[in-house]
C-alpha positions as CSV (number, residue, x, y, z in Angstrom):
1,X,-36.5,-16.9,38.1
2,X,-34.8,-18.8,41.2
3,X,-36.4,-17.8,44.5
4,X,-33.1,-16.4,45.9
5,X,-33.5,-13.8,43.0
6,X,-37.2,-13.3,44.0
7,X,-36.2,-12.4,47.8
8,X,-38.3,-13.8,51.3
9,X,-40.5,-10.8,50.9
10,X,-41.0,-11.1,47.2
11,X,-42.1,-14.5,47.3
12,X,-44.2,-13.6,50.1
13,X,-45.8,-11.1,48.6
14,X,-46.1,-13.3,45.5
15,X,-48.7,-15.9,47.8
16,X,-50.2,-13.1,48.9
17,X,-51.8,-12.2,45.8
18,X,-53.3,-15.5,45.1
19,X,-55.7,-15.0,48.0
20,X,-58.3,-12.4,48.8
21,X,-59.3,-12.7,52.2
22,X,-62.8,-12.0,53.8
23,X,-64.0,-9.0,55.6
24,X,-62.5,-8.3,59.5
25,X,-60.0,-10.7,58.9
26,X,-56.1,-9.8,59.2
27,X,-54.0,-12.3,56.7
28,X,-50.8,-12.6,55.6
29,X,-48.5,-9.2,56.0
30,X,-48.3,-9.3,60.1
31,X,-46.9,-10.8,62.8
32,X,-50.2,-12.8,63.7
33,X,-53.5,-13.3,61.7
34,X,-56.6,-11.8,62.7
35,X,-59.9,-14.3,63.2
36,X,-62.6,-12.8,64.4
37,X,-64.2,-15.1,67.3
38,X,-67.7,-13.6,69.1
39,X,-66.8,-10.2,71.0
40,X,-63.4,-11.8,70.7
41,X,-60.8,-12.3,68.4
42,X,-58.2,-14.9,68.4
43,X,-54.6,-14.4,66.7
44,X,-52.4,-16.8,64.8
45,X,-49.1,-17.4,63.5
46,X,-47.0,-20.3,62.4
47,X,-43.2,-20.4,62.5
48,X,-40.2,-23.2,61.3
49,X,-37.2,-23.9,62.8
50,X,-35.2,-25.9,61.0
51,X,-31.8,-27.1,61.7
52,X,-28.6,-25.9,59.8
53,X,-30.7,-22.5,59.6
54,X,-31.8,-21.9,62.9
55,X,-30.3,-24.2,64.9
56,X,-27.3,-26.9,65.1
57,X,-27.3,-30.2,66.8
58,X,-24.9,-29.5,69.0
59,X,-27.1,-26.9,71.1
60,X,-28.6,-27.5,74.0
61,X,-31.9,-29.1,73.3
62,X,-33.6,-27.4,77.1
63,X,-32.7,-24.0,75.5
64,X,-34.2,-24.8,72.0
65,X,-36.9,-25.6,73.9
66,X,-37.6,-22.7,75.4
67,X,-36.4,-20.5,72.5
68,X,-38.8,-22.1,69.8
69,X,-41.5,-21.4,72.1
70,X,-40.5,-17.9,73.3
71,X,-39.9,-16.6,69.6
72,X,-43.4,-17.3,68.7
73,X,-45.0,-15.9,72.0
74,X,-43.0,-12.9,70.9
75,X,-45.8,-12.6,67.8
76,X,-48.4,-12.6,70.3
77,X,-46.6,-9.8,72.5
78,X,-46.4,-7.8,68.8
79,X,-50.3,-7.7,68.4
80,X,-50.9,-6.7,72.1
81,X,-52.8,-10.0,73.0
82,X,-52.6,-12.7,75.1
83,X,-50.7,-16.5,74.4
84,X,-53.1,-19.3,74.7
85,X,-52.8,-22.2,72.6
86,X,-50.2,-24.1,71.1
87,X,-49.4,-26.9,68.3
88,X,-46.4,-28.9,68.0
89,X,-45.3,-30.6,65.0
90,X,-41.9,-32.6,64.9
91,X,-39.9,-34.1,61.8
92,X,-37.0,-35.8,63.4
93,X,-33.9,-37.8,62.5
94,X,-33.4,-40.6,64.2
95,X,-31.3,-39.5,67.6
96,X,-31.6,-40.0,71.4
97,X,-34.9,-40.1,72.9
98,X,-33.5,-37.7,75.8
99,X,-32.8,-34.8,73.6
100,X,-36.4,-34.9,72.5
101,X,-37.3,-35.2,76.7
102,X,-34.7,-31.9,77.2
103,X,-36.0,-29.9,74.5
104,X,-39.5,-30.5,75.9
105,X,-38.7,-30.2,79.1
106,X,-37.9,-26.4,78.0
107,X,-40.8,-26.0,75.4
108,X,-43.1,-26.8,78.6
109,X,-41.1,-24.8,81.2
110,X,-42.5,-21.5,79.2
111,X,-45.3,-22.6,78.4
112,X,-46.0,-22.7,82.3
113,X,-44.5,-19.5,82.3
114,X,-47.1,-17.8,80.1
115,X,-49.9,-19.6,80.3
116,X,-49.7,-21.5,77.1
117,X,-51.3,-25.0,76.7
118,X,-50.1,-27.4,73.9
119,X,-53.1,-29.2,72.0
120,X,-51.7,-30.8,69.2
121,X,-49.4,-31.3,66.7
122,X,-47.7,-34.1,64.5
123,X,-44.5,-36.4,63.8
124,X,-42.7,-37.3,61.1
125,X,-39.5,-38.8,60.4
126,X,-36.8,-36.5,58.6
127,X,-32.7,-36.2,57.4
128,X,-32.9,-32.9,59.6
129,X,-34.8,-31.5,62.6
130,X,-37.4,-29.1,61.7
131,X,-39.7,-27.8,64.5
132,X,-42.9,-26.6,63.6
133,X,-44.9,-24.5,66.0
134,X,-48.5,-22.9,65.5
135,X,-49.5,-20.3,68.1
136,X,-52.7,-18.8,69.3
137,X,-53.5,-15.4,71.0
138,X,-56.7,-14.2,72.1
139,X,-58.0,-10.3,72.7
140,X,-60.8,-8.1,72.8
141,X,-62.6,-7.6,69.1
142,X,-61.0,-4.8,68.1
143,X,-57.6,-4.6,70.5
144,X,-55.0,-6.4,68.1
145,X,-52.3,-4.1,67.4
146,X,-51.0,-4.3,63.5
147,X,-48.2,-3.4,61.6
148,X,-50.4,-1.2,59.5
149,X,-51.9,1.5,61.5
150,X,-48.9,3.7,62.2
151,X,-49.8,7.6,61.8
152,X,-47.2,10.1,60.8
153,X,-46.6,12.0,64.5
154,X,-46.5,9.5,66.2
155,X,-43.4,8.4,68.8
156,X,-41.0,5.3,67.5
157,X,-40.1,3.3,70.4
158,X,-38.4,0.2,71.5
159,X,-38.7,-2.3,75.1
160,X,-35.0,-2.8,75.3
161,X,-31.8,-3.4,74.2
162,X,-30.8,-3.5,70.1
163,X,-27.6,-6.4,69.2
164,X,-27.4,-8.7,72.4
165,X,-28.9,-11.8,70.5
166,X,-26.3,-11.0,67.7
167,X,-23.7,-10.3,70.1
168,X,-23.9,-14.2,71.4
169,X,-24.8,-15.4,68.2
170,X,-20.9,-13.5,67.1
171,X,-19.3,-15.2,70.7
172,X,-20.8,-18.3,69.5
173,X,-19.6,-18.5,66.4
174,X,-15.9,-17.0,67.4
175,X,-15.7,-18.4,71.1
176,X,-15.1,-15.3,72.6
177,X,-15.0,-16.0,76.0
178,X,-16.6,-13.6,78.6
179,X,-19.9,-13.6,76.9
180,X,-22.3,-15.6,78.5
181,X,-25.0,-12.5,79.2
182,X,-24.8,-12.0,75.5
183,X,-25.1,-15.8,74.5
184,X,-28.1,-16.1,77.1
185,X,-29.7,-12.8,75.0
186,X,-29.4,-15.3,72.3
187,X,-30.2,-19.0,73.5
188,X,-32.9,-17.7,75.9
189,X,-34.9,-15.1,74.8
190,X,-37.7,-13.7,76.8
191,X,-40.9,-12.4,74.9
192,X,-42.0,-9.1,75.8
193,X,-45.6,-9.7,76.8
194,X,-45.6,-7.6,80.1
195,X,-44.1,-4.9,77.9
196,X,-46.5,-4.6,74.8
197,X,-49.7,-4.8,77.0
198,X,-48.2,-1.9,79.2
199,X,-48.7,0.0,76.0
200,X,-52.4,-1.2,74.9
201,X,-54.3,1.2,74.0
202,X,-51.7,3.8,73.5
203,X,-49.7,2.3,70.6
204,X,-50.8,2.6,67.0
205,X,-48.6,-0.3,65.5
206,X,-46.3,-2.5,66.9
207,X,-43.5,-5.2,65.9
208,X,-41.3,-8.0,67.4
209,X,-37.4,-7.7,66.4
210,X,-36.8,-11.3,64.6
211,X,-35.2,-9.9,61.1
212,X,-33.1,-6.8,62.6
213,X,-33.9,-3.4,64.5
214,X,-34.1,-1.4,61.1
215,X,-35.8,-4.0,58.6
216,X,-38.5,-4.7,61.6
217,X,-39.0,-0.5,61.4
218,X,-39.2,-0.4,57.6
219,X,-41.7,-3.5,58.0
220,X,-44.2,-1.0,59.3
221,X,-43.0,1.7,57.1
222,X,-44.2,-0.6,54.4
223,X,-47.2,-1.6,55.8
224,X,-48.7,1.6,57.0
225,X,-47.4,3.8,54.2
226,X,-44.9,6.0,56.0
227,X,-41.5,6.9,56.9
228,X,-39.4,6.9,60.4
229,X,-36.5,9.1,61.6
230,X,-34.3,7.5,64.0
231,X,-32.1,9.4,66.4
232,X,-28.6,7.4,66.6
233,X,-28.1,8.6,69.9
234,X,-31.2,7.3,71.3
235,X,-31.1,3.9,70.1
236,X,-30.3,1.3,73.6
237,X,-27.5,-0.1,71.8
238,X,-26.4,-3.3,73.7
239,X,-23.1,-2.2,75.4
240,X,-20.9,-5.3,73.8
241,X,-17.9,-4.0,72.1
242,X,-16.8,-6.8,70.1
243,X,-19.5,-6.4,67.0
244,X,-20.0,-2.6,65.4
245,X,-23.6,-1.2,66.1
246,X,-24.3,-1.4,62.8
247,X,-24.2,-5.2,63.1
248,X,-26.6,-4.6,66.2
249,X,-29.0,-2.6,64.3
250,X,-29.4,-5.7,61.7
251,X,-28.6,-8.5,63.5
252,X,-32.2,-9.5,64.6
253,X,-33.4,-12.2,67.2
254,X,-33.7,-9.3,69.8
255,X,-37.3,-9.8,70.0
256,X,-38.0,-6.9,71.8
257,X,-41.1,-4.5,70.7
258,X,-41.1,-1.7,68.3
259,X,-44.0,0.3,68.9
260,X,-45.3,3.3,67.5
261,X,-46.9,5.4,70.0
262,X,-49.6,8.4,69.9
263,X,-47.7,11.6,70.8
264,X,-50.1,12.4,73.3
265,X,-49.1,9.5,75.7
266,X,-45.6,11.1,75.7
267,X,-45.5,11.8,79.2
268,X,-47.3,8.7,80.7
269,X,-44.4,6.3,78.3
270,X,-41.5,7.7,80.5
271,X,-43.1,7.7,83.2
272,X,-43.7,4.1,83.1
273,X,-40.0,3.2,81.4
274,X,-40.7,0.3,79.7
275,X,-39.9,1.9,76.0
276,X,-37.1,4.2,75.3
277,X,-38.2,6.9,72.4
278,X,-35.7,6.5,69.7
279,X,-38.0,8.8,67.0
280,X,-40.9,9.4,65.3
281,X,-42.9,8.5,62.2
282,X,-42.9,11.0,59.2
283,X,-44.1,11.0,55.9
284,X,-42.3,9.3,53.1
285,X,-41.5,6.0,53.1
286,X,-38.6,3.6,54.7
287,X,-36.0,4.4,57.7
288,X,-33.8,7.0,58.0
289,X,-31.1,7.9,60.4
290,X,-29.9,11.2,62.1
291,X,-26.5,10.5,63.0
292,X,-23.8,13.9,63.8
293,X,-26.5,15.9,62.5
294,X,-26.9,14.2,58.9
295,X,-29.8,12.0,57.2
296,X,-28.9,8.4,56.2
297,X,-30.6,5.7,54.6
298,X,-29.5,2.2,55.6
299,X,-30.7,-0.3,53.0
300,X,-30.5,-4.0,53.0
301,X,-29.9,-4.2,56.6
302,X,-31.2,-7.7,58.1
303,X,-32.0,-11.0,58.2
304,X,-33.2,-12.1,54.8
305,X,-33.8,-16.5,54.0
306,X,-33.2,-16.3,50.5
């Protein structure tokens, strides 16, 4: 079997198995691991970007930067804790010492923003760029918030927009001029920190949008056992009219939050506005839309490597 038959998930789920892992520990199935630390407990997760996949050469290296950065503070903002601590490791062709000074020069600019201090890393040579970062998170023992603990009742919400990022990715790719708000959703994506710890304490499960609005949802379907209903209508679809909401609703790279919150908090989440409620968590398993009145299922909707 090739690995494009097994699938991303498949052949993540394949590692998985190989390792058991100990008690009040959160591994592999989330946006961030779970290490216990003292009355603390300090989250972790790793992320490539690697060019020709991510990336091209020609992209401004100041927005990389701050995009490779950003994308993994976005984990953090998923468990409800706190970036800290970062590692950079490089494998570079060999190019122009300033793009290497720009896209640092970005990497540091949010780092500065959120409080995030680099502490290590490595260098290597390579035929292509690939940027691999390692981030850390800390919270109260206890606090994280995981994909898994979603409870049928509860309220499916979401920080922001859906489709922007793949709205510039689309003007990109097509030049389609007019764009830039959408291409800036794209190149210069802010993690919603301030948002997810608005919501700490009331949300049962949360998730970053990297693969696509309705993949991230059945994520948590998968991980906590249940199912989600999603009214159409309620969905903050980004207001570009040159891609079909579909495409916004798998898309990915939003990185906004996806939060499942307890019913009971209904009142104090409008209040504060930072999450429209776009449905609620059933049983069953997997996503399903109400659109004109009718249940639908939309499958294989998403970002997918392999």
């Amino acid at each position: 079997m090739k690995i494009k038959q097994l699938g991303e998930f498949g052949l993540i789920d394949r590692i998985k198995r190989r390792f058991d892992v100990s008690s009040g520990f959160v591994g592999i199935g989330d946006d961030c691991a779970i290490l216990p630390f003292g009355n603390s407990e300090i989250v972790v997760s790793v992320d490539a970007l690697v060019e020709g996949v991510h990336f091209f050469l020609d992209v401004d290296p100041y927005l990389l930067g701050r995009k490779a950065l950003s994308v993994n503070i976005s984990d953090i903002a998923a468990m409800a804790a706190v970036p800290r601590w970062a590692f950079l490791s490089l494998s570079l062709r060999d190019m122009e010492v300033e793009w290497i000074d720009h896209f640092i020069d970005g990497f540091c600019e949010v780092a500065d923003e959120f409080g995030v201090e680099l502490l290590g890393g490595d260098t290597t040579s390579s035929s292509v760029n690939v940027l691999n970062i390692t981030i850390m998170g800390e919270n109260k023992r206890g606090e994280s918030v995981k994909r898994s603990t979603a409870k049928v009742g509860d309220l499916v919400c979401v920080s922001g927009r859906i489709g922007c990022s793949y709205a510039g990715f689309f003007a990109l790719k097509y030049n389609i001029k007019g764009a830039d708000r959408y291409i800036e959703a794209h190149l210069n994506p802010t993690p919603r920190i301030e948002e997810a710890l608005s919501v700490k304490g009331m949300a049962t499960a949360m998730i970053d949008i990297s693969d696509g609005f309705i993949q991230d949802c059945n994520h948590i379907c998968k991980q906590s056992g249940v199912g989600m209903v999603v009214e159409w209508d309620s969905i903050p679809f980004c207001d570009a009219d040159f891609i079909t909401k579909h495409e916004m609703l798998c898309g990915g790279e939003d990185y906004q939050i996806i939060a499942c919150i307890d019913r009971k908090y209904k009142d104090r989440l409008i209040e504060m506005g930072h999450f429209s409620i776009v449905g609620e968590v059933v049983e069953g398993m997997g996503v399903e839309l109400i659109r004109d009145g009718k249940r639908e299922k939309v499958d294989d909707c998403g970002y997918k490597h392999f």
